[in-house]
C-alpha positions as CSV (number, residue, x, y, z in Angstrom):
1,X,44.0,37.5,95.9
2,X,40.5,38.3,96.9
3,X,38.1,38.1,94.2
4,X,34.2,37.7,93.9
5,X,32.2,34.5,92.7
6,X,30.2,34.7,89.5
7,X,26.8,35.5,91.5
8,X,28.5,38.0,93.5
9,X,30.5,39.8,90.3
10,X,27.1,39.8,88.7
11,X,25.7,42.3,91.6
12,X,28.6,44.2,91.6
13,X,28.8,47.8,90.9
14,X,32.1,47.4,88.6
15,X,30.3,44.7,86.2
16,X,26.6,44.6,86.7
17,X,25.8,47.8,85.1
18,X,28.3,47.0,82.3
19,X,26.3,43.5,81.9
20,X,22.9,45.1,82.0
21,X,23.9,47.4,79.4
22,X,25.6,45.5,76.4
23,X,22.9,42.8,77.2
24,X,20.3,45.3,76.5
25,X,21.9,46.0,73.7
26,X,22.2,42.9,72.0
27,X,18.9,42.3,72.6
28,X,18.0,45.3,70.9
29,X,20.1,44.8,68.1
30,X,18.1,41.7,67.5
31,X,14.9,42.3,67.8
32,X,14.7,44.9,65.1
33,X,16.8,43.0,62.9
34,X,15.0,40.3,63.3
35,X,11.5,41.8,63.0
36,X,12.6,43.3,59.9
37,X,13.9,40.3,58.4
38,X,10.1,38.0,59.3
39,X,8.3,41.3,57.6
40,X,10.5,41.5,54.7
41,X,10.2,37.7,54.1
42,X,6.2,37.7,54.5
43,X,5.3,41.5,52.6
44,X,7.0,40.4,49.5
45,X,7.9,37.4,47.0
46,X,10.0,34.7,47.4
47,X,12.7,35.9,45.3
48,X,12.6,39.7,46.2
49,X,12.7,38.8,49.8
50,X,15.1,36.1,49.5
51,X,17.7,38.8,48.5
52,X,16.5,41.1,50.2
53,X,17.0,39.2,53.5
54,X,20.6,38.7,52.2
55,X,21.5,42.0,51.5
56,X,20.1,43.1,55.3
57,X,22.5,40.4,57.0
58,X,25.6,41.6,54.9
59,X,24.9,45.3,55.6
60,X,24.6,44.8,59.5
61,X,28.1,42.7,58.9
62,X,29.5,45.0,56.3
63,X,30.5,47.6,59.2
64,X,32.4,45.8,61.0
65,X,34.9,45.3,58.3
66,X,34.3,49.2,57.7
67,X,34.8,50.8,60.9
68,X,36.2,48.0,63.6
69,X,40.0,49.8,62.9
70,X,38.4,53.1,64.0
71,X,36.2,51.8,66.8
72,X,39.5,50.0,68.4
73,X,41.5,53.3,68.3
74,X,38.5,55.6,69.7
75,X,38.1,53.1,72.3
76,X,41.6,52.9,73.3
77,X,42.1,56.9,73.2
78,X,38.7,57.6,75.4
79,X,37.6,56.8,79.0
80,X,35.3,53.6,78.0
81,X,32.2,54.4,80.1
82,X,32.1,57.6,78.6
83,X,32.0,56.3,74.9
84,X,29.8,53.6,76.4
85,X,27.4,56.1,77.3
86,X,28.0,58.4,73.7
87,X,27.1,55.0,71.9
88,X,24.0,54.0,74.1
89,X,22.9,58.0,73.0
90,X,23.2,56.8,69.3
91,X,21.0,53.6,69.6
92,X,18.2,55.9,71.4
93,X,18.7,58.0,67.8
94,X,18.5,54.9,65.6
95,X,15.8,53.2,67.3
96,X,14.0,56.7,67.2
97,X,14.6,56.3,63.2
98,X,13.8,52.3,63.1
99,X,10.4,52.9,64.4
100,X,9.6,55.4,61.6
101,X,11.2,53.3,58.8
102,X,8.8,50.2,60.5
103,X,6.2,52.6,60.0
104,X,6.9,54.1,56.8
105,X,7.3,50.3,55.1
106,X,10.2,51.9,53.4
107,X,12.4,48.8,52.5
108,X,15.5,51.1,51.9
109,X,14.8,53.3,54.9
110,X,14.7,49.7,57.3
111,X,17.8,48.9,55.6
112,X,20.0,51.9,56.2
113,X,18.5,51.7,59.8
114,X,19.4,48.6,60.1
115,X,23.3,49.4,58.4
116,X,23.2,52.2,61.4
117,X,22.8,49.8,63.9
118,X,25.7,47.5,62.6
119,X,28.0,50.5,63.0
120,X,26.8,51.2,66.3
121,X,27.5,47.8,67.4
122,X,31.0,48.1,65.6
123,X,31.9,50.9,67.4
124,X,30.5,48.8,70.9
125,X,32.6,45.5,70.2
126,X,36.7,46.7,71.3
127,X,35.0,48.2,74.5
128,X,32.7,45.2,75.4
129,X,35.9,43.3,75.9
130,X,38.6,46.1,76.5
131,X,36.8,47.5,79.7
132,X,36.7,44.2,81.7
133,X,40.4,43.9,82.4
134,X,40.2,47.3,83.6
135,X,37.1,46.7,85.9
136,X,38.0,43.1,86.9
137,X,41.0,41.5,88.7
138,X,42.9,38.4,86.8
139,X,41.3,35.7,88.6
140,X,38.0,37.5,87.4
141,X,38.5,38.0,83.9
142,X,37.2,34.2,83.1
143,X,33.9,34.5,85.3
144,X,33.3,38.4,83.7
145,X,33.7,37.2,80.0
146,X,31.5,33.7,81.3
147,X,28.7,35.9,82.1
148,X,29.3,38.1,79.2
149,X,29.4,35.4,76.9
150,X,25.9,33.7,78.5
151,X,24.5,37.0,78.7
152,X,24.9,38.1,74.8
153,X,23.6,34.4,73.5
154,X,20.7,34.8,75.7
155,X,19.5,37.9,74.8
156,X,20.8,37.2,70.9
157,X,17.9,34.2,71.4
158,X,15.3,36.6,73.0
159,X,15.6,39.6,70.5
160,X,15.4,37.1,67.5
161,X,12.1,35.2,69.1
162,X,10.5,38.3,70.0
163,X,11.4,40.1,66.9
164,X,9.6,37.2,64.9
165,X,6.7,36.9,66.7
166,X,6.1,40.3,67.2
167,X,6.7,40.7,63.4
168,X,4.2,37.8,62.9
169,X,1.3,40.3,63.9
170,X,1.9,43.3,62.2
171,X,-1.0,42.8,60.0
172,X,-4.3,45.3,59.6
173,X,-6.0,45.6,63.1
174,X,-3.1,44.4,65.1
175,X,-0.3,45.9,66.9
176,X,2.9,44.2,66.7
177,X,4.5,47.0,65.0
178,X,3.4,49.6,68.3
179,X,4.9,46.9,71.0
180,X,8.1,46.7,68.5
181,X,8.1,50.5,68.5
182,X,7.8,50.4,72.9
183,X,10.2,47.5,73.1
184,X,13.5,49.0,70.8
185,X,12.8,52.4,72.4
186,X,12.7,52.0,76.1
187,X,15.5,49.7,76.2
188,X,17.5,51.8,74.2
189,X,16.8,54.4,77.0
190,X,17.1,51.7,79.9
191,X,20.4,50.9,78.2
192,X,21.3,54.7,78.5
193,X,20.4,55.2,82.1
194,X,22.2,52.0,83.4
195,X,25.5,52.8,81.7
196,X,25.3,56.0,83.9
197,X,26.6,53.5,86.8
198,X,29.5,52.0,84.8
199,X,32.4,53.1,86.8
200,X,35.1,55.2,84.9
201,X,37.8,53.4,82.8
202,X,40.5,55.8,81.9
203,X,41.8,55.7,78.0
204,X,45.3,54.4,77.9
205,X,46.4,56.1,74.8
206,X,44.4,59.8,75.1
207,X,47.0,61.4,72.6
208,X,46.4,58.6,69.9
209,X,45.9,59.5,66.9
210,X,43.7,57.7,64.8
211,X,44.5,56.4,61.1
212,X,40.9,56.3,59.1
213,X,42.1,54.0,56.5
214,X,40.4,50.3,57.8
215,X,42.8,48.5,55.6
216,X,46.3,49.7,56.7
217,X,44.9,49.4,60.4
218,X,43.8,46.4,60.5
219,X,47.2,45.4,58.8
220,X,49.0,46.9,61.5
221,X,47.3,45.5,64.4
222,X,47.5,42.3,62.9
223,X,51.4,42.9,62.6
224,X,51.2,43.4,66.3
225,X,49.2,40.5,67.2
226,X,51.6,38.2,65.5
227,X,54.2,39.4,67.8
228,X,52.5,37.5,70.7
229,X,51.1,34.1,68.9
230,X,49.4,33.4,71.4
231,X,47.4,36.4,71.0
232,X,47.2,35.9,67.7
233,X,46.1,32.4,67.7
234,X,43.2,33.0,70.3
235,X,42.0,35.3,67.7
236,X,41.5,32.9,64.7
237,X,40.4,30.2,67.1
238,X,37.7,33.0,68.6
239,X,36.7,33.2,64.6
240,X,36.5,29.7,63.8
241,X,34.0,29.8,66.6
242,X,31.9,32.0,65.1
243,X,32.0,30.5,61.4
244,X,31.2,27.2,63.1
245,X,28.2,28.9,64.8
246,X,27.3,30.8,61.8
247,X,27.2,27.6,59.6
248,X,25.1,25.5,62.2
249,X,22.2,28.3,62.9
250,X,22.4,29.7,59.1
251,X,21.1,26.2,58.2
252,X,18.8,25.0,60.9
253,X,15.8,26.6,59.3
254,X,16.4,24.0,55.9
255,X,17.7,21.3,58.5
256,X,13.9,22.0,60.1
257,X,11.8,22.1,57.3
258,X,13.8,20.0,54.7
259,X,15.1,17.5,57.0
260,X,13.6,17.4,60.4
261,X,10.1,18.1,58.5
262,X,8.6,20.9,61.5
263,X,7.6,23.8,61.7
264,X,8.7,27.6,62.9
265,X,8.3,26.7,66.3
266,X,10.8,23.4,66.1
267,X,13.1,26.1,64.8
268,X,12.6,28.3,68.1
269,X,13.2,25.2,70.2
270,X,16.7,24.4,68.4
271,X,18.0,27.6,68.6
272,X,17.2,27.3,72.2
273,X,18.8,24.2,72.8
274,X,22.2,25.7,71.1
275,X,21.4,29.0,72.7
276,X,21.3,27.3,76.4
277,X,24.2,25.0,75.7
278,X,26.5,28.0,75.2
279,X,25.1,29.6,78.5
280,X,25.7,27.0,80.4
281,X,29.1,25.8,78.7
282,X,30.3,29.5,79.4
283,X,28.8,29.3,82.9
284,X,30.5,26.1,84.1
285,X,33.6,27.4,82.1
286,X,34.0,30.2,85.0
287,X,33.5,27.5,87.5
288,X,35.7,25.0,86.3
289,X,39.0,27.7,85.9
290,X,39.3,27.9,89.9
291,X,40.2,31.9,88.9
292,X,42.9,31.8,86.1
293,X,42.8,31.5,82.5
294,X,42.4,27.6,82.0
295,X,43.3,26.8,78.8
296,X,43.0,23.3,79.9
297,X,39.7,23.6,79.0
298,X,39.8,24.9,75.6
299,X,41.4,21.5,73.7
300,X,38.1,19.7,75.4
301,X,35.9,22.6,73.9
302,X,37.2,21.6,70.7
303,X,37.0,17.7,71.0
304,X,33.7,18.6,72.3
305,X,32.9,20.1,69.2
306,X,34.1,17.8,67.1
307,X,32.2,14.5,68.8
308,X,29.2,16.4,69.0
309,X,29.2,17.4,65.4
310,X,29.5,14.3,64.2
311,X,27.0,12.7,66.3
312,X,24.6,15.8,65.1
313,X,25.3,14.9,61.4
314,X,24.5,10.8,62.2
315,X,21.4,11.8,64.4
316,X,19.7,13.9,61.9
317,X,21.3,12.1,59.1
318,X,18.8,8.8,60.1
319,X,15.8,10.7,61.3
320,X,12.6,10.0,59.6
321,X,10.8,12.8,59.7
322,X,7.0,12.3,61.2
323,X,3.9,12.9,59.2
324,X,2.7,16.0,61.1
325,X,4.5,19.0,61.5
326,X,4.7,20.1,65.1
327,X,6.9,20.1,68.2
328,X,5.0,17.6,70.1
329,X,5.1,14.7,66.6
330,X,8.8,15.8,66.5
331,X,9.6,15.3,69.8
332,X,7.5,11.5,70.4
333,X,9.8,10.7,66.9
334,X,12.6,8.6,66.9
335,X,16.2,10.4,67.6
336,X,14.5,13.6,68.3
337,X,16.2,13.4,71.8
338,X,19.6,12.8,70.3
339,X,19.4,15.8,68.1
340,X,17.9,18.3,71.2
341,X,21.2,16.9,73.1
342,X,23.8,17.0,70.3
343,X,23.3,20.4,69.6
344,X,23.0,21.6,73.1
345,X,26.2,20.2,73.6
346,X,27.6,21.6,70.8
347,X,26.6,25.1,72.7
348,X,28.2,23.7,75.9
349,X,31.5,22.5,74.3
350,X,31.5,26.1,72.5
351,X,30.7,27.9,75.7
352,X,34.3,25.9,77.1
353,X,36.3,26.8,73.6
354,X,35.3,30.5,73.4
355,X,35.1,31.8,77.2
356,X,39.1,31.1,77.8
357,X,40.2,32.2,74.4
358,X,38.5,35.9,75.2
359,X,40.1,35.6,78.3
360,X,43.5,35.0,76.8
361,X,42.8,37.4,74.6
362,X,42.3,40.0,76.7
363,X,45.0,39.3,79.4
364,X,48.0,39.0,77.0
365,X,47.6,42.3,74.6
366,X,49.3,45.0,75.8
367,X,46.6,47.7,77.4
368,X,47.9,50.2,75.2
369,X,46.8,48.5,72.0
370,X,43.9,46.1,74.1
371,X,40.7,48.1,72.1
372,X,42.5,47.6,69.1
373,X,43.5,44.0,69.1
374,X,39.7,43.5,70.0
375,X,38.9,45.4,67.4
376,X,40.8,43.0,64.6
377,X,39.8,40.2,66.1
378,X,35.8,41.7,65.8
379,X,37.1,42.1,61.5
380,X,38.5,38.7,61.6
381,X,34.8,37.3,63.3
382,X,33.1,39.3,60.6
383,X,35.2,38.3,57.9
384,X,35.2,34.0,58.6
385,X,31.1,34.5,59.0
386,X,31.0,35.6,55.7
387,X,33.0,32.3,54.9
388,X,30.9,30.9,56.4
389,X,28.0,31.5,54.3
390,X,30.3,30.5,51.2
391,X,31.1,27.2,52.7
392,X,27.4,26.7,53.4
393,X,26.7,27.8,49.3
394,X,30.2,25.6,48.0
395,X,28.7,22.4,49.5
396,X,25.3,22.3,50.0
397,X,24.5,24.5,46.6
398,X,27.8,23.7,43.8
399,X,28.7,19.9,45.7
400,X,25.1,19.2,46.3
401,X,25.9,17.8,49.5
402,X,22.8,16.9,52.2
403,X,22.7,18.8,55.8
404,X,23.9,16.5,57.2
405,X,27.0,15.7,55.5
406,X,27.4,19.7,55.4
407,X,27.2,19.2,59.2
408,X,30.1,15.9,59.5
409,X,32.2,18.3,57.0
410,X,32.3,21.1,59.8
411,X,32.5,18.9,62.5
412,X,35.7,17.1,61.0
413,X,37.5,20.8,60.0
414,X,36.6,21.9,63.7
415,X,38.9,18.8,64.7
416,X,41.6,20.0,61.5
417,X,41.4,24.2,63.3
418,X,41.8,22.7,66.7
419,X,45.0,20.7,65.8
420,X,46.6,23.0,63.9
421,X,46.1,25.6,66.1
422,X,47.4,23.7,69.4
423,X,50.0,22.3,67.4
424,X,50.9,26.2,66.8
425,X,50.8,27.2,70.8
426,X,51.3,24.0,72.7
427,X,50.6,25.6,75.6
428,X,46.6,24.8,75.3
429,X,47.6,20.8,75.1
430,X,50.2,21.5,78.3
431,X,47.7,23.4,80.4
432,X,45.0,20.2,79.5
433,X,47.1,17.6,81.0
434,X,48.0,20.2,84.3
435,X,44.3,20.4,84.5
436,X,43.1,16.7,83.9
437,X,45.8,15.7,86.4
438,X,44.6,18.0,89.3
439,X,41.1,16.8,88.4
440,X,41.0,13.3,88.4
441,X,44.3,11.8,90.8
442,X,44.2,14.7,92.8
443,X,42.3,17.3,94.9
444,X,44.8,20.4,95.1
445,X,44.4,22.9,97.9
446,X,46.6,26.0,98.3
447,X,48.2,27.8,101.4
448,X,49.8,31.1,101.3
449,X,50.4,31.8,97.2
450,X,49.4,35.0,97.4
451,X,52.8,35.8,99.2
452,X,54.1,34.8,95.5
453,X,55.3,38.2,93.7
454,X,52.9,38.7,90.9
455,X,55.5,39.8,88.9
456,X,59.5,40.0,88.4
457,X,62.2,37.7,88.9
458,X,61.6,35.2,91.9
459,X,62.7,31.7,92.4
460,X,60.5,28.8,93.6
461,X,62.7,26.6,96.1
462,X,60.1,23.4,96.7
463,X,60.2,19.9,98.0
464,X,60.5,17.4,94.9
465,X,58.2,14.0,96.2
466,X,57.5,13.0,92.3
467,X,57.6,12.8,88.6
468,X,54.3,15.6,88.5
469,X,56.0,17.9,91.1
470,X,55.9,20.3,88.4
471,X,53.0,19.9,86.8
472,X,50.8,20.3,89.8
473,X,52.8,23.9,90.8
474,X,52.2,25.1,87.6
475,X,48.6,24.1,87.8
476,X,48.3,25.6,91.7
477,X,50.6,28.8,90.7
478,X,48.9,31.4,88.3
479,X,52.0,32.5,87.4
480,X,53.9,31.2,84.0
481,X,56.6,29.3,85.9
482,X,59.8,27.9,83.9
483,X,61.4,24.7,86.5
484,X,64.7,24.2,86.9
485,X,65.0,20.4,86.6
486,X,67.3,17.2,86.7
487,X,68.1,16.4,83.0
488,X,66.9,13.1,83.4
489,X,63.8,13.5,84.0
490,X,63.3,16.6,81.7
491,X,63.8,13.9,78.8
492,X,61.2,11.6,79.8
493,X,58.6,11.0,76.9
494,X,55.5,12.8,77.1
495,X,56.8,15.0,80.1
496,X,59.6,16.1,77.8
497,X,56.9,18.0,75.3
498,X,55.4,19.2,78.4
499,X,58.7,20.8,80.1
500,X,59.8,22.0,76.7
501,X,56.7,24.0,76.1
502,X,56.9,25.8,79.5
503,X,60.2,26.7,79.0
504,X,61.9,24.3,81.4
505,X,65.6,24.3,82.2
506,X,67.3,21.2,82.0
507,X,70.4,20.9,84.2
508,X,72.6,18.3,85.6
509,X,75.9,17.8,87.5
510,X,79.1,19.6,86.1
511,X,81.1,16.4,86.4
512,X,78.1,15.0,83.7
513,X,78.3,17.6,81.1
514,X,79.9,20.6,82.2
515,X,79.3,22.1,78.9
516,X,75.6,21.6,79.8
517,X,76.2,23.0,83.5
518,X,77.4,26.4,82.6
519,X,74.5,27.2,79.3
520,X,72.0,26.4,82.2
521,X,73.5,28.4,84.4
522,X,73.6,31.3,81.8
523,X,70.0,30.2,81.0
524,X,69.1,30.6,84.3
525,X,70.8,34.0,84.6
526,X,69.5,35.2,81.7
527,X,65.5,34.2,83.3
528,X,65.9,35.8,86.7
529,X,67.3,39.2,84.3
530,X,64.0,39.1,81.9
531,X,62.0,39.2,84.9
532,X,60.8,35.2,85.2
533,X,59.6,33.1,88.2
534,X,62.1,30.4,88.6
535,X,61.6,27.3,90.4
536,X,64.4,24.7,91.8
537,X,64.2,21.7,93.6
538,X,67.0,21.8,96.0
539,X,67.3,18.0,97.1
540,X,68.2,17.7,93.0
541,X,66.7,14.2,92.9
542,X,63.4,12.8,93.9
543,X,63.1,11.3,97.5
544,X,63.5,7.5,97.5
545,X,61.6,7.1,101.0
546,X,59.8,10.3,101.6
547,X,62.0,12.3,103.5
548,X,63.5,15.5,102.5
549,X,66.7,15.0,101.2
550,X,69.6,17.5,101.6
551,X,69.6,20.7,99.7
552,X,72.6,21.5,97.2
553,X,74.6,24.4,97.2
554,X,73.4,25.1,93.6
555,X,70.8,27.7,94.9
556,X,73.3,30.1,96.5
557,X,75.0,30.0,93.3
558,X,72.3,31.3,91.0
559,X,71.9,34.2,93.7
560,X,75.5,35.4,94.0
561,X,74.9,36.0,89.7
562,X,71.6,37.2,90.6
563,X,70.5,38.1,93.7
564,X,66.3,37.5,93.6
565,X,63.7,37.0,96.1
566,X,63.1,33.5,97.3
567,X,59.9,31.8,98.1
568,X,60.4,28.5,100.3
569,X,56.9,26.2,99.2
570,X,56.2,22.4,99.8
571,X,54.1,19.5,98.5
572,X,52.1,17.4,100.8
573,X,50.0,14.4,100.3
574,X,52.5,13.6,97.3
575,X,54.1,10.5,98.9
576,X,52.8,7.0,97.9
577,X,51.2,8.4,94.9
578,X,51.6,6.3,91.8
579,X,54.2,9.0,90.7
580,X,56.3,8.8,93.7
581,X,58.9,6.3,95.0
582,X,57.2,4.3,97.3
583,X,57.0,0.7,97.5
584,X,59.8,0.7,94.7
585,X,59.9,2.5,91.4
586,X,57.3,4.7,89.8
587,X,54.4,3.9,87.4
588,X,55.4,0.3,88.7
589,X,51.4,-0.6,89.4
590,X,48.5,0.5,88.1
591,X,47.5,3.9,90.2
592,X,45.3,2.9,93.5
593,X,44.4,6.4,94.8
594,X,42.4,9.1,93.2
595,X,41.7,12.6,94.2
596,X,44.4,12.1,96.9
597,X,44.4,15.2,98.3
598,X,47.1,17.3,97.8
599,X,48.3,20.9,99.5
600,X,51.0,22.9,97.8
601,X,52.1,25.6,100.5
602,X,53.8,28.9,100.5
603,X,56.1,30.2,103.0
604,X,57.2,33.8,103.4
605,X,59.5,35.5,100.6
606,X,63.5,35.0,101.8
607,X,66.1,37.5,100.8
608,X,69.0,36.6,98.7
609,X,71.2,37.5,101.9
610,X,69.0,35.1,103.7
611,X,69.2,32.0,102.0
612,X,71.6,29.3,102.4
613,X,71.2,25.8,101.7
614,X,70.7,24.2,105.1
615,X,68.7,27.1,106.6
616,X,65.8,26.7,103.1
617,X,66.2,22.8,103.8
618,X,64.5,23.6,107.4
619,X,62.0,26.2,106.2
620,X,60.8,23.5,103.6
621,X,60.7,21.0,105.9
622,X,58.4,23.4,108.9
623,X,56.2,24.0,105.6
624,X,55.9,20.3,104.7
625,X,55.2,19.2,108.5
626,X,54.5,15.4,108.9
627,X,51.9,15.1,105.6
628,X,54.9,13.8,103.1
């Protein structure tokens, strides 16, 4: 399938105005809030402000747990550019009110301004990610929520630095509070006038109708969620992202002044680094998925995480703060580098986590309840940021533990989440070995898998050269596949959790276990009717000198129960790989070749009426050509 690169989706009509807009937004979002927060903390005492400050971060959270339910079901029952648009309208209403409470110096005026622009950004949240799988094709979704992803950290980091600085000259004779006034203003109207070019998305549910109570819909849709645990899973592991992101930035003011011993502007520089890290993590993310969902790459996000946490905690854990307080003594200091790179790699490694997770996310709820699984998972983000916070008061407050060691504690639960999590859908620890093995042994090319149905019941019928036959379709093919396979081998450690996990069908001779013949056979049966993709190896053993051997009758017997399309494909470049045959037994030396390169190929779709077992043996064999 045809689909466009991350620098050509970006200029395309059905995602660049959509980009333009909710990055406006965000922006937006944060420069008032973030103004208001630097005035409040600089017009009043310590103590006023200091609560004051935390009352304005919980009432810009506190509407998401109030009106996300709603927000999910309005999205899914109207056309999203059109509430797009209707939403942009409000923030051109609320900024026209922000800039009068700046003016007025009216505490509780900025604060109910600021409450408005939570619940505008409540309402926002199921559409930013409901509309891109109506806007992009599957192999875009990763590179759409990539840039999205990038896009909203970015202009998170430029709304909060020029909200503060521009806050920072509000005094008598200056006029930070006029270019604050400009800024919110015209790109709350720019916002407006680019969402006019997001292209229509039609509601898939216009005759919803929509239950007001947030408690007893956010129940439900969790009910629903937990019907697909994958679903349900990506969810909590999109929320332990954010508490883990909350609890780093919440505390790298302290970390700055208490520990690191700068200034404002070493703070501006470390939100950068973690700010960058996610860009480009989400960024090379898209890259690194070749156009699927690669949740390969999610288990390294978390490891990621995990080793760069705890180096973060050693790093600034032994740094000896110099005597002045500026960027320039920080950085000629000892282990100032080590603390720039730790915590840009904790962005990066985030970036790899959260992008696929989204993606997942979004590919697996049904479209009629997408906006509304969004939705729950934008309560559940709310609600572990708030824990967040109490985790960040429980141990560095009540335990009186140091930065530091708050920082080791989050990195070592990170690495508790991640295992509990994977050990929950094992799929994220399959697809990571499919992906290291097509990354570092071999160099995969494809040939004709488009000609693969993207969906209902097919069968695979594919040369079998060695032990990671399967694993490398599966990684090529974007399609779940579940492989009908020798019994033998579907029992060999390590490969057994893998075929067990992707639903593999273990099979072997009914002479063996005839008992175990005839459940596969059902098994199989029972596959092809649910509407799977099926894929046999034929020859029924591995090749012991590279040729193709001959193909069983067992084939033609699964299609007289169940007559389904087959697709002839074969492996080439396989043979003399450490995994294959050659030169005696497998894994009998230590591997000599990597990235071998490697081409699965697809031949035209066969008829049941057309396939028999010495006819599919030639078609394989006219795929396979000379490169065994």
């Amino acid at each position: 399938m045809a689909h466009l690169s991350q620098s050509q989706l970006l200029r395309s009509r059905r995602f660049l105005p959509f980009f333009c807009t909710q990055f406006l937004g965000a922006f937006n979002d944060n420069v008032f809030k973030n103004a208001l927060i630097v005035m409040i903390a600089f017009r009043l005492a310590a103590s006023e402000a200091n609560f004051l400050i935390n009352l304005a971060a919980g009432l810009f959270i506190l509407p998401f747990f109030l009106f996300s339910a709603t927000a999910g079901q309005v999205a899914d029952k109207t056309d999203k550019s059109v509430l797009i648009r209707r939403i942009k309208l409000a923030e051109i209403a609320i900024a026209v009110f922000g800039i009068g409470a700046l003016y007025s110096g009216n505490n509780t005026f900025c604060l109910m301004v600021l409450f408005a622009l939570g619940v505008q950004s409540a309402f926002f949240g199921p559409v930013k990610y409901a509309i891109l799988p109506q806007h992009l094709k599957k192999p875009e979704l990763v590179s759409g929520n990539a840039l999205v992803e990038m896009g909203t950290f970015v202009s998170i980091l430029l709304g909060t630095i020029v909200g503060g600085l521009l806050a920072g000259q509000t005094g008598s004779g200056q006029h930070g509070l006029l270019w604050i006034s400009i800024i919110i203003l015209t790109t709350a109207g720019l916002g407006y006038w680019i969402s006019r070019a997001i292209p229509s998305a039609v509601a898939p549910v216009p005759e919803l109708k929509i239950n007001y109570n947030p408690v007893s819909q956010t129940r439900r849709m969790l009910r629903e969620a937990l019907k697909k645990p994958s679903v349900f899973y990506a969810i909590i592991g999109i929320s332990w992202f954010w508490l883990l992101g909350a609890a780093y930035l919440t505390q790298i003011p302290s970390l700055t002044r208490n520990v690191l011993g700068g200034s404002e502007s070493l703070v501006t520089l470390l939100l950068c680094c973690f700010t960058i890290g996610v860009a480009i993590g989400s960024l090379l993310c898209g890259r690194l998925s070749g156009g699927r969902v690669e949740l390969g790459l999610v288990p390294i996000g978390a490891a990621g995480l995990t080793i760069a946490g705890v180096l973060l905690a050693f790093t600034t854990g032994g740094y000896q703060p110099p005597a002045e307080a500026t960027v320039t003594a920080f950085w000629a200091a000892e282990g100032s580098l080590g603390i720039l790179i730790n915590l840009t790699l904790i962005g990066i490694f985030g970036g790899f986590f959260i992008v696929p997770l989204y993606a997942m996310m979004q590919e697996r709820s049904d479209p009629s309840i997408r906006a509304r699984i969004i939705a729950v998972n934008n309560v559940l983000n709310a609600l572990f940021m708030v824990v967040a916070a109490v985790l960040g008061i429980v141990f560095l407050n009540l335990l009186g533990a140091t930065i530091p060691q708050f920082f080791l504690i989050m990195a070592l639960m990170n690495a508790a989440v991640a295992v509990f999590v994977f050990a929950k859908v094992p799929e994220f620890a399959m697809r990571l070995l499919i992906w290291l093995l097509s990354h570092t042994m071999y160099r995969v090319n494809h040939k004709g898998l488009e000609r693969i149905p993207a969906e209902g019941p097919a069968i695979i019928a594919c040369n079998h050269v060695s032990y990671v036959d399967a694993l490398l379709l599966a990684g090529a093919v974007r399609r779940p596949i579940r492989f009908i396979m020798y019994k033998p081998i579907y029992e060999i450690p390590v490969l057994h959790f893998i075929f067990k996990t992707s639903r593999a069908i273990p099979i072997c001779s009914k002479q063996q276990d005839p008992a175990g013949y005839a459940q596969a056979f059902a098994e199989i049966e029972q596959g092809l009717k649910d509407g799977d993709l099926l894929c046999i190896f034929p020859e029924g053993q591995l090749t012991k000198d590279g040729e193709l051997q001959p193909f069983k009758a067992g084939i033609e017997k699964i299609l007289q129960r169940t007559p389904v399309p087959v697709i002839p494909m074969a492996l080439r470049g396989l043979w003399g790989s450490f995994f294959s045959h050659k030169d005696g037994n497998a894994f009998s030396t230590l591997p000599r070749r990597f990235w071998s390169r490697v081409c699965v190929v697809a031949g035209d779709p066969l008829t049941a009426a057309e396939v028999k077992a010495e006819a599919l043996q030639e078609t394989v064999l006219d795929l396979r050509g000379q490169h065994r």
